[in-house]
Structure formats: C-alpha cells, structure tokens
N, C-alpha and C positions, 0 to 999 in steps of 0.2 A: 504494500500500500504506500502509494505516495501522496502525502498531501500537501499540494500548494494553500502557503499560507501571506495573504497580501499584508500589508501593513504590518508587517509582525514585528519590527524593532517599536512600535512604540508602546506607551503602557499594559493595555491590554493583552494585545498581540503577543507581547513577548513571555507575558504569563504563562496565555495559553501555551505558546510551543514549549516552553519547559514542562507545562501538565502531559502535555500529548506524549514527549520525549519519556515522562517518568511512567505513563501511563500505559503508553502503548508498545507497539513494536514497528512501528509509521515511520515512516523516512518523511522528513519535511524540509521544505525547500522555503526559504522566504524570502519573501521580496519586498522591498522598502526602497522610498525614495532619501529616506534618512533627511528630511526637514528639522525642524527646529525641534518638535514632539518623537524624533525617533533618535534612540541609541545603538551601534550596537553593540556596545560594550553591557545592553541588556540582557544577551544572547550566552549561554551555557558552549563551553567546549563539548561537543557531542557528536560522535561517529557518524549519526544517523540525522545531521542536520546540517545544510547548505543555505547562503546565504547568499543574495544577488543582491546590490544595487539598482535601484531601475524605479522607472514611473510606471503604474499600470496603464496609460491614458498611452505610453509606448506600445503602438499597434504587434511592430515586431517583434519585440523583447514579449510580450504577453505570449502570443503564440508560441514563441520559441519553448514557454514556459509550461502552459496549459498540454502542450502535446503528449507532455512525459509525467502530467498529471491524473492521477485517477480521482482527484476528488479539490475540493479548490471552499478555504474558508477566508471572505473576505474580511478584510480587520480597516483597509485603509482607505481615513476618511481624515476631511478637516472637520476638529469637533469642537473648539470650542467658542461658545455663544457671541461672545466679545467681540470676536474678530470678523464675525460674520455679520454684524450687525456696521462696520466699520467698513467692508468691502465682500460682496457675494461670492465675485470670479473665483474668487480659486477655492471655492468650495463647491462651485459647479461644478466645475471640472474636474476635482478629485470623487468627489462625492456623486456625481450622474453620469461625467462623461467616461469615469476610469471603470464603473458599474459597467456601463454601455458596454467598453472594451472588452471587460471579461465573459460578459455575455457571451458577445459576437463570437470570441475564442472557445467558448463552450459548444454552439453550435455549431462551427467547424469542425472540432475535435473530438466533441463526443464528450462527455464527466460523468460519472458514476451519483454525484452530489457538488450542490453550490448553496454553501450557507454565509446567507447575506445577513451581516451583525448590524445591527440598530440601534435605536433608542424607542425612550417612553417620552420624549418630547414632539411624535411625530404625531399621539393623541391630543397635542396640546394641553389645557390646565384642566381641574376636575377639583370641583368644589367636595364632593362628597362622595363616596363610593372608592369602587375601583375602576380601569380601563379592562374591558374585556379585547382578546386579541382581534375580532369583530367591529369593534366599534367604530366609527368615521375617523379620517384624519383631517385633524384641522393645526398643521403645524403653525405655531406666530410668531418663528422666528425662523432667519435665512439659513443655519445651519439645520434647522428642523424640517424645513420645506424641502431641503437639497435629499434629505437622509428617506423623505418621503416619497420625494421622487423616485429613490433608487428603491426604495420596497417594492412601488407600483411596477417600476421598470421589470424588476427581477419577477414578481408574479407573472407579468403580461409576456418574458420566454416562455413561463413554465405553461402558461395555455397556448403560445401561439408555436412556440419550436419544442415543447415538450422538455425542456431543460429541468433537473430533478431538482427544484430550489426549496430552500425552508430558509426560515425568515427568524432572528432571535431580536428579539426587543427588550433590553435590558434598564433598570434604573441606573442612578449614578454610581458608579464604579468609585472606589479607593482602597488604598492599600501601597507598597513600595514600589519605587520606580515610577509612581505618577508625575507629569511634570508640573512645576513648582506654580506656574499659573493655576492650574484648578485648586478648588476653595482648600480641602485640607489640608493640602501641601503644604498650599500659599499661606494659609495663616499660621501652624505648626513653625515653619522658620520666621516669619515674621513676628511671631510672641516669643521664639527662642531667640532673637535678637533684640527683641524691645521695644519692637517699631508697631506704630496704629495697626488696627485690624479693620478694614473697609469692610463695612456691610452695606450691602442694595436696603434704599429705605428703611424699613422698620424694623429688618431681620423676620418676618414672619412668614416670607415663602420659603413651605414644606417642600423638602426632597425624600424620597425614598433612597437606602443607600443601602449600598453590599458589596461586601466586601470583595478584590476581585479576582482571587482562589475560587468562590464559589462559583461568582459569573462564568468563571472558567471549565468547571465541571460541568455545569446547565450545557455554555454553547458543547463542548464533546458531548456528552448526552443526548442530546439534539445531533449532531453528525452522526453520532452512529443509530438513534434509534426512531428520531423523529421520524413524520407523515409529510411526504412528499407533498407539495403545494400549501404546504399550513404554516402557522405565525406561533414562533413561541414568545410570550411572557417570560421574563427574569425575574425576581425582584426578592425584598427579604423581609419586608412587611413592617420595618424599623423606620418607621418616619420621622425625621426631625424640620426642626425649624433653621437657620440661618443663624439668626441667633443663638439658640441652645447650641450648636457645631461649636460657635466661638467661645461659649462660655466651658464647655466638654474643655478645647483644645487650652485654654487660657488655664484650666485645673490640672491637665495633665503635664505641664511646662512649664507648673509654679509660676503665671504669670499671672497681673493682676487684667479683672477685667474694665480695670480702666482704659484698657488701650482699644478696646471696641472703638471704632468711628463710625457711626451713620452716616452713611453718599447718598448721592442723588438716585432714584434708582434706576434701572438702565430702562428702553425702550423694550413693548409687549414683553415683560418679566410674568415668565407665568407664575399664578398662584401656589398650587399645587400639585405632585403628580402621584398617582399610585396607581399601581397594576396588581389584576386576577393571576396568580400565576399555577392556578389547578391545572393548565392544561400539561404544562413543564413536569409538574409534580406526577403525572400521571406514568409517567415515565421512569420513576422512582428516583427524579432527583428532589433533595432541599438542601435549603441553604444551611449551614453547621457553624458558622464562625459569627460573633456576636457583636453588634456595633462595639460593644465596651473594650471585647478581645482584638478585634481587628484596629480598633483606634489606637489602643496600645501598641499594639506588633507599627504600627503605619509612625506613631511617633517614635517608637526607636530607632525606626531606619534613618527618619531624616534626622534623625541628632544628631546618631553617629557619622 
C-alpha cells in the first residue's frame, strides 16, 4: 500500500504520517510545498516514508505522483482565517484549484481512495445544537468558502467520474508542532514571555477542540473503513470559549490574567461551532485525550 499524503509537512499532516508510519505497514510518500505553515524537520527518519517538495496545483509533479499511488489523503490547504480574510488568491488556489489537480490525477490514474480533510467552518456558526454531516453549507469566511468549494468539488468526481472520495470535517485541531499563529500556540508563548494576549471582542466565541492524535486516528479510521461518497464529522465535544482558552493557558504558565487584551473583533467571526460526530463513532472511533491532558502535553512542547 502506498499512500500519497499532500500537505503533510504541516501540523496536521505531519501527525498523521507519523500515526500511519507507527500504525501501519503503508509506505507514504509526501508532498508539501513547504510554505510558511510547513516543516520538514516535522517528519520522522523512516524507511517506509518519502518526501517530495512540490505544489499540488503542479499538473506534472501530481501525476508523476498519483501514478504510483494506491490511495491519496489530502492535508494541503491554506487555513488560517486571518489571512484569508486579508487576500483570497492563494487560498483559491491551494484550496480549489490544487483539489481540482488531484482530482483530475485521480481520474486519469485510477485510486483505490481520496480523502479530502476539512473543517467545521464550512457549516458556518450554530447557535445551539450540533452540525449534522447533512446539513447546508453556509461558509462566512474566505478560507471556509474555498474549503467548501473543494468538498463540493471532491463529491461532484465521486458522482460524475466515480472517484472513491470520503470527506473528514474536523473541529479545531491542537497539540505540538502547530504553528505559532493559531490561538494556543500563539498565546502559550506569548504569556510565557509576558507579552498581551489578543482576544477577538469579548472572548465568547465557542470553538470545539481536539486534540490532534485523535483527529489523526478518526481521519485513518475513515481511510480505511469509511463509506464511499459520505462526510465524516470529527470533533471531541469539549467546547470552550476564547476567553476560558486564555485564562486555561494564562494558569498553566503561571501567568497572570492581566495580560488578556480585548481587539476589535475581526470580520463575519463566527459564533459558534459544534459537530454530530455518531456517524465517525460508528466506526469505532473516539476521541481519548482530554482538553486538560492535551493542553498540558501542547504547553510543554512549546516551552521547551
């Protein structure tokens, strides 16, 4: 078995291929454009694991790629909110047109499996309940719209050239090796140096969050057992606020929470998100690692 895995030098990514590495017996090939968001001093010395340079939105480099693929887990997207709300382009283009590419390569070449990784920002906000994997998408942000795009994208092979896709939609990810911009990072070294802690308006937009060992185990769990054409749900059922995150990180790094600052808050900041994740579970995964446990293991790494 060999699995092409795209974006895998960056957080995520590079988790999973070390799970796959420990988990399986999978030769995995990865490809990364190595941007700002990717390492690859992320990546494990491993017999059973190659490492390419390259853009997927490179028509040729893909194929060259895809051919000697039996199965292909996309990871590589521009994700975070800020930047996409500052300029689209190049979250089109990683995010829709690099989708497109792999597609295209899939129907040429034939894949066994194409699991397109997502988000819970593609339901948009949710006052109350949860998102079932059914529900409308109403993204309200440019990075949410692109990520939406490419879901549609990836279902519309799978009915029109029969391409085997499954779709993972996951909440917020953390844990080690995240980059220093997203929230727990970013504020973990900013209270361990003593500097303000920026929060959007009032602190009271709820995230869902999990840790992302577990994410990791759902998306393989979903590669090897999920239902052709179907949407899986991630998530850990642990909600927090924005504010409670900074006052958690502010107790775990003896900082005081004086250094909280209220910003302005950014444009369409969604309220809320949370996701149904029975259909996941039905498969025999759940999540195991606990906000309390995983915040801890997440501030040791960046201290050290």
């Amino acid at each position: 078995m060999n699995i092409l895995v795209t974006g895998g030098a960056g957080f995520i990514g590079s988790n999973y291929v070390r799970h796959v590495l420990e988990a399986t017996d999978a030769h995995v090939t990865t490809v990364d454009a190595l941007t700002y968001a990717g390492n690859r001093s992320n990546f494990p010395d491993h017999d059973r694991h190659e490492f390419v340079e390259g853009d997927i939105t490179n028509r040729e480099l893909v194929n060259d790629l895809v051919v000697d693929a039996d199965q292909i887990v996309n990871f590589a997207a521009e994700s975070h909110v800020d930047r996409s709300i500052d300029g689209a382009a190049t979250f089109v283009q990683s995010n829709v047109e690099g989708v497109a590419t792999l597609l295209d390569a899939c129907v040429e070449h034939g894949i066994d499996r194409f699991v397109q990784i997502s988000t819970d920002e593609v339901y948009g906000e949710i006052a109350e309940g949860e998102f079932v994997e059914g529900d409308k998408l109403t993204p309200r942000n440019p990075y949410a719209a692109t990520k939406a795009g490419a879901d549609l994208l990836s279902r519309s092979y799978h009915v029109t050239h029969d391409v085997p896709v499954v779709i993972t939609r996951s909440s917020n990810n953390y844990g080690p090796r995240q980059h220093t911009e997203k929230l727990i990072p970013k504020l973990i070294r900013r209270a361990s140096n003593g500097d303000t802690l920026p929060i959007y308006g009032d602190g009271s937009n709820v995230r869902e969050w999990t840790y992302v060992t577990d994410n990791c185990r759902a998306v393989e769990t979903v590669r090897q057992n999920g239902e052709t054409g179907e949407v899986y749900n991630i998530g850990s059922g642990d909600e927090q606020t924005n504010l409670e995150i900074a006052r958690t990180v502010c107790a775990a790094v003896d900082a005081s929470e004086d250094l909280i600052e209220f910003v302005e808050d950014r444009p369409g900041h969604d309220q809320r998100y949370a996701l149904d994740t029975q259909r996941v579970r039905t498969l025999g995964w759940e999540p195991t690692v606990s906000f309390e446990e995983g915040l801890a293991k997440t501030v040791a790494y960046y201290r050290e």
